[in-house]
N, C-alpha and C positions, 0 to 999 in steps of 0.2 A: 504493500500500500504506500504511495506517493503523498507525503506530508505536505510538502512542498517543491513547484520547479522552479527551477533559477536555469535563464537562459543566457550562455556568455556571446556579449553582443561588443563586442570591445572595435573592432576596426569596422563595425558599421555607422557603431557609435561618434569615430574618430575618424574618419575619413571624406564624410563628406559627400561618397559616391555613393552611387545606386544602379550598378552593374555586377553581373556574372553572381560571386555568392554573396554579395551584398542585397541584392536582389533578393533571392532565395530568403534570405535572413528577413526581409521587408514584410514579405509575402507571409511566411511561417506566423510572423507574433501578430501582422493585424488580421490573420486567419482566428489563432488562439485565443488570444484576447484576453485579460486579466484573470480569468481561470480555465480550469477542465468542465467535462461534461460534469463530472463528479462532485464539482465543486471546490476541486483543489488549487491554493491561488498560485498564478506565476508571478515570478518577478522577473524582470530583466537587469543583467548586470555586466557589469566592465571589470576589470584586471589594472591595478597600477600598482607598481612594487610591493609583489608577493601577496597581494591581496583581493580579495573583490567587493568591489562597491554598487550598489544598488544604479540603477537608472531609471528616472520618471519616464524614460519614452526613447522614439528615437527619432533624430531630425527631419521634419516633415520637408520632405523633396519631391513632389507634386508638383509634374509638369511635364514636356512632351519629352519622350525617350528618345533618345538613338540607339540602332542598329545594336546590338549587343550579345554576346552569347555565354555561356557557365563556363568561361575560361579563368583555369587555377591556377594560370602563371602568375597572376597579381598584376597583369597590365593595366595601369589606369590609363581610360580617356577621360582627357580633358574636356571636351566638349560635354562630357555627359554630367562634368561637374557643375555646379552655382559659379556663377563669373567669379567669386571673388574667391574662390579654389581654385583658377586656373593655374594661376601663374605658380605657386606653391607644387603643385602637380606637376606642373612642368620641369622642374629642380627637382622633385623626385624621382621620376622617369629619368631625366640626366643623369642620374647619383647612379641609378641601378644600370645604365646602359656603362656609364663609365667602370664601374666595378666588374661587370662582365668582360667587357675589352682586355680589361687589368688582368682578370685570372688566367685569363686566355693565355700568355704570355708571363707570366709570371714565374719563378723557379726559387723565390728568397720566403721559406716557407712564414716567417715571423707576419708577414706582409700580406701573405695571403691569408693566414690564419685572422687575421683583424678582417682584410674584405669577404671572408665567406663565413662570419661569425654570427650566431644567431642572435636574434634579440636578447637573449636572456645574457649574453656575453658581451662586454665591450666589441665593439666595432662597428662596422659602414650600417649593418642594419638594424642595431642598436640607436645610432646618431638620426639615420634615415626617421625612424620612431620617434625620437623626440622632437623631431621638427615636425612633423605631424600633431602630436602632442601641444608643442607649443602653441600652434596657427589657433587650435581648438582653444585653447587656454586663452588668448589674447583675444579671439571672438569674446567671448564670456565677457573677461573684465572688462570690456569695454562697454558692456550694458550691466555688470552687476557690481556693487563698491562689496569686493572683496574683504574689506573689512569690518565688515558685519556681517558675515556669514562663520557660521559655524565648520569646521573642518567635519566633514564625513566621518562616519563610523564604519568600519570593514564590517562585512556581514558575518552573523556567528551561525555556524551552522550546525544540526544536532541531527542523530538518525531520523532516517524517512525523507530525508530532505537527498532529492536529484537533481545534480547541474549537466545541463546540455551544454556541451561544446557546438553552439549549431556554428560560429562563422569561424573566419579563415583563424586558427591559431597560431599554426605553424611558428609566425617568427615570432609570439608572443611570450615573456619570460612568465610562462602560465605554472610552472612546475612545482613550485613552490605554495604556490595558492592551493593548489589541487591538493598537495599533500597535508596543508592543511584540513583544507575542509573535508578529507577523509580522515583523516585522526577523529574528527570528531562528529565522525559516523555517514558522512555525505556517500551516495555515490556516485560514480560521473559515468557519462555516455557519451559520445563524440560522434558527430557525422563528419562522412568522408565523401568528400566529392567525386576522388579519383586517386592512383595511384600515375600519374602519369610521369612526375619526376622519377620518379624509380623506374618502371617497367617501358617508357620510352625516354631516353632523359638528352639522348638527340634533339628533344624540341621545347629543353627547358636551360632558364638560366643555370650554370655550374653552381652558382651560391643555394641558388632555391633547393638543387638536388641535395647538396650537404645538409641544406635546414631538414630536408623532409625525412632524410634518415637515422638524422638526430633526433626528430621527433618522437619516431618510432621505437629510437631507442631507450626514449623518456616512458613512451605509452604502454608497453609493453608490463613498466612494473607499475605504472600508476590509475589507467585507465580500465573500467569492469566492465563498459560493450560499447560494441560499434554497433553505427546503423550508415550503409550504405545508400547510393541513391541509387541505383539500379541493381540485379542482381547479379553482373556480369565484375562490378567492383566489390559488392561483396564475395563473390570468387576469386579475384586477385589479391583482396584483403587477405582472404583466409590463407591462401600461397604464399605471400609474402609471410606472413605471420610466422608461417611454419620454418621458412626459412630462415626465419631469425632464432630457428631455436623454441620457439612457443609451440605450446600445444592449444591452439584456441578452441574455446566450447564453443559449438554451432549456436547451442542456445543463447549466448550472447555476441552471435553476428545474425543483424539485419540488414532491412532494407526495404524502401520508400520509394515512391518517382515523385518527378518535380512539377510545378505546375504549368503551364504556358500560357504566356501575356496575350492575349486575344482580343483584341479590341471587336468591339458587335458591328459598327458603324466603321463603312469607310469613307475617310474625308478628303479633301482637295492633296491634289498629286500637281506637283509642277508642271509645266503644259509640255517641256522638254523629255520630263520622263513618260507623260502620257501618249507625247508623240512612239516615242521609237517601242516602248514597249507592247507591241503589237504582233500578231502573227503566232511566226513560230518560237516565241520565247524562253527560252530553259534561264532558269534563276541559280542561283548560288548566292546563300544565306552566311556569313560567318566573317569574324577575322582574318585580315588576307598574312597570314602566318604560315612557317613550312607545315606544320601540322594537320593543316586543311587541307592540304593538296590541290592547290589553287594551279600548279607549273601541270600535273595530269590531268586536268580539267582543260587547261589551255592545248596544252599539248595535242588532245582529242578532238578538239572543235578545228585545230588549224589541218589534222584530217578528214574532217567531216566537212570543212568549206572547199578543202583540195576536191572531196565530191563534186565538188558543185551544188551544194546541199544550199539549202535559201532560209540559213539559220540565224539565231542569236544569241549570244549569251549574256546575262547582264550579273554581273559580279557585286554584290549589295553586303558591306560592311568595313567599318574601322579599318585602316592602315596598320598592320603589326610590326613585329618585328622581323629582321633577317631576312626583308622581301625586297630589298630597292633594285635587286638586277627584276626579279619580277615583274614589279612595278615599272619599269624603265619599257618593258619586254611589250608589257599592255600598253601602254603610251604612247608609245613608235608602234605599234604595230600597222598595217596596211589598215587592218577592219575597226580600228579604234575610230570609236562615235558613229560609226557605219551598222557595224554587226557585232562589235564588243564595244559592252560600256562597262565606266566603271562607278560607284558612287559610293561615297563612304560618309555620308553627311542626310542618310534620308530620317525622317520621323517616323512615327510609330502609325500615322497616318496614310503613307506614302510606302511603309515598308509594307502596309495591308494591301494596299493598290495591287505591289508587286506577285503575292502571293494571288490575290484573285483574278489577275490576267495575266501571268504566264501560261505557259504550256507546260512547264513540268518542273518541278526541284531535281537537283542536281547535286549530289552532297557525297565530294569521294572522301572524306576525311579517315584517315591512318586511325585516329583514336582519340575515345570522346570520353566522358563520365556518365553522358548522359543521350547527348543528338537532339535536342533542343528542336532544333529547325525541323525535322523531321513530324514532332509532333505538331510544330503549328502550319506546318503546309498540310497536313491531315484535316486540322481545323475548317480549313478553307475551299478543303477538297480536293486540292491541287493533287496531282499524280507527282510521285517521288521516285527519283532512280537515286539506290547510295550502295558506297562502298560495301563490299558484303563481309563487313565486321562482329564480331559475340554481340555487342550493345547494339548493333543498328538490325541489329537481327530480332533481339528483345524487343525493341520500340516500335521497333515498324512488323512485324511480323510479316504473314504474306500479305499485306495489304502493300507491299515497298519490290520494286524491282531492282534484283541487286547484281553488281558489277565488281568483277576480279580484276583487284587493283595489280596483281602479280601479272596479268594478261594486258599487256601494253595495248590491245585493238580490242578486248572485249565493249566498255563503253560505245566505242566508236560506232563497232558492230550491231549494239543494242538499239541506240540512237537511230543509227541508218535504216533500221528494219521498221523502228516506229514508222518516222517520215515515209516509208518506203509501204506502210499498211501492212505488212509481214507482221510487228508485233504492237498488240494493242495497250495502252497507258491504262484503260480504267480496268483496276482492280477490282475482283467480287468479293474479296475476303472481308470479313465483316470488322472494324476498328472501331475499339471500343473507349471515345472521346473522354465519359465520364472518368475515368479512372487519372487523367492531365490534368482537372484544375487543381487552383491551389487548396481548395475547402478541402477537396479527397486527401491530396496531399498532406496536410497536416493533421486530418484525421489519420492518417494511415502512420503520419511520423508519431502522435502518441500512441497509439497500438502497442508500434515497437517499443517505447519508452517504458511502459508499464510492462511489456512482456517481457521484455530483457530483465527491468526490476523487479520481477516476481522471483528469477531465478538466483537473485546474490542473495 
């Protein structure tokens, strides 16, 4: 029986954004809401030196979205931030592209040890932290006189009482806190987004890979369940786990799906993107990142135009990292603004447009936590062709046509047979929408939370 939940909300709190699991994190508490079905109240709380402190709420950031997807590299966009977090954002991203470069080439261990240090350790993303910290802090005093306010009380926690790790903790010096608030009877649960720094770590920063295996090596003796978002990372979970030496109880690994942002209404679309997106249009939803497989998608259409095929592709999402020859490759290319577009700046308005008047998604991405896009081109009806991955297998079932990224001309082949009336886009398989929003969602993440905590 769950006395009390406390949900650790600390870089949602302090960040500002409201992208990838900041999002998540958004959705989950104004789903929940100040208590359980049961009755049981939540609270939400933050982490500052070895402690956790309560939160009345979390920053109301209501307003129109961009393009965005459940990426757990911790890329921030700026644009998705309030104006007055750009610039701050921006010297962040700097600080963490710089430290990358650094490791890359680095060989004087003392040096790297300080740039790939966790939060909980002196260095780059410790300092990273407290400038974050700061920006938050100086907002405040400059609407509250600090000195009439009473310093916080850390919370004191007694059994029955369960804290959720729902958002990003990774680089948070959480260790300490935890171990307290299990001395005196707490237990914790942690959800996991993915294991993609570990199990692909080709298409993460080297510092993030170090944080996430130090993590693990913290969670291992401190954490009593996980609850995954799909059941293809709870399967990597439990693999990894074992590797490290653990012997983990199935009954405390779960697993949840997420909800997807679905707007009912669609609104005014630029007259430019209304113009060309017409016809035969295939979409591609996501961060243009190596991860996506944005160079196999290109690669495919510039043999399906050698066809002679009368296609389009429009490429729809944020600029990432380690794509500028990409980018370059789209920009010069012959069919650029002809037959490839690119946009990285549409709303949430405009990004509905896209979905309701293509002709298909298009989604080869190597590896996901989750496949986001997938369920909201579902939403809309749109026909889906994705990489034929464990998770995009789960999410899309056979209602998704799927493509062997190992087969350099399979897409191609797939594609050309549509156009070609050989193979038909509407699916009969039945996709079962309710199970996507967030109410399920969060119904389903306490399930696990009580289930898991019936078992310690």
């Amino acid at each position: 029986m769950i006395k009390h939940l406390y949900i650790e909300c600390t870089h949602t709190a302090n960040s500002g954004l409201n992208t990838g699991i900041q999002r998540v994190v958004r959705h989950i508490v104004e789903q929940l809401g100040p208590r359980l079905p049961d009755n049981t109240p939540i609270s939400l709380m933050s982490i500052d030196e070895g402690s956790f402190y309560r939160l009345d709420g979390l920053p109301d950031l209501r307003r129109k979205q961009l393009v965005e997807d459940e990426d757990s590299g911790g890329s921030d966009n700026d644009n998705d931030a309030p104006p007055e977090n750009r610039g701050k954002i921006r010297v962040l991203r700097f600080l963490r592209n710089f430290r990358e470069a650094v490791l890359k080439r680095l060989t004087w261990a003392p040096l790297n040890d300080f740039l790939s240090a966790p939060r909980s350790k002196f260095g780059l993303s410790r300092i990273i932290y407290m400038l974050t910290l700061i920006g938050v802090y100086r907002a405040l005093t400059s609407k509250i006189d600090v000195s009439k306010c009473e310093s916080p009380s850390p919370i004191s926690f007694s059994p029955g009482d369960v804290i959720l790790m729902l958002d990003s903790s990774w680089h948070l010096p959480a260790w300490e806190a935890i171990r307290h608030a299990k001395d005196n009877g707490a237990n914790v649960i942690v959800v996991i987004y993915d294991l993609i720094p570990i199990t692909h770590p080709q298409f993460c920063e080297q510092a993030l890979c170090k944080v996430f295996s130090r993590w693990f090596e913290q969670a291992e003796k401190n954490v009593d369940g996980y609850i995954a978002i799909s059941k293809t990372v709870r399967c990597s979970l439990q693999d990894y786990l074992v590797s490290l030496g653990a012997s983990p109880d199935r009954e405390r690994l779960g697993y949840f799906y997420l909800g997807a942002d679905v707007a009912k209404e669609q609104g005014c679309a630029r007259e430019e993107l209304m113009r060309t997106l017409r016809g035969n249009s295939y979409l591609i939803v996501s961060t243009v990142e190596p991860r996506k497989n944005h160079q196999y998608l290109l690669d495919a259409f510039n043999q399906l135009w050698g066809l002679g095929l009368d296609i389009k592709l429009h490429i729809v999402g944020r600029v990432g990292w380690r794509v500028d020859k990409l980018i370059r490759d789209i920009e010069q290319h012959p069919q650029f603004n002809a037959k490839l577009f690119l946009w990285n700046d549409l709303d949430d308005a405009e990004l509905v447009y896209c979905y309701k008047n293509s002709k298909a998604l298009v989604f080869p991405s190597y590896v996901e936590g989750f496949g986001l896009p997938i369920i909201e081109a579902q939403h809309y009806q749109l026909p889906v062709l994705a990489s034929d991955t464990p998770i995009h297998r789960e999410v899309g079932g056979d209602s998704v046509i799927y493509f062997d990224l190992a087969d350099s001309v399979d897409l191609v082949t797939k594609i050309s047979d549509v156009e070609q009336g050989r193979l038909s886009l509407n699916k009969q398989a039945h996709f079962e929408l309710t199970q996507f929003t967030w109410r399920h969602s969060a119904n389903r993440l306490v399930q696990e939370i009580q289930r898991i905590n019936a078992t310690l």
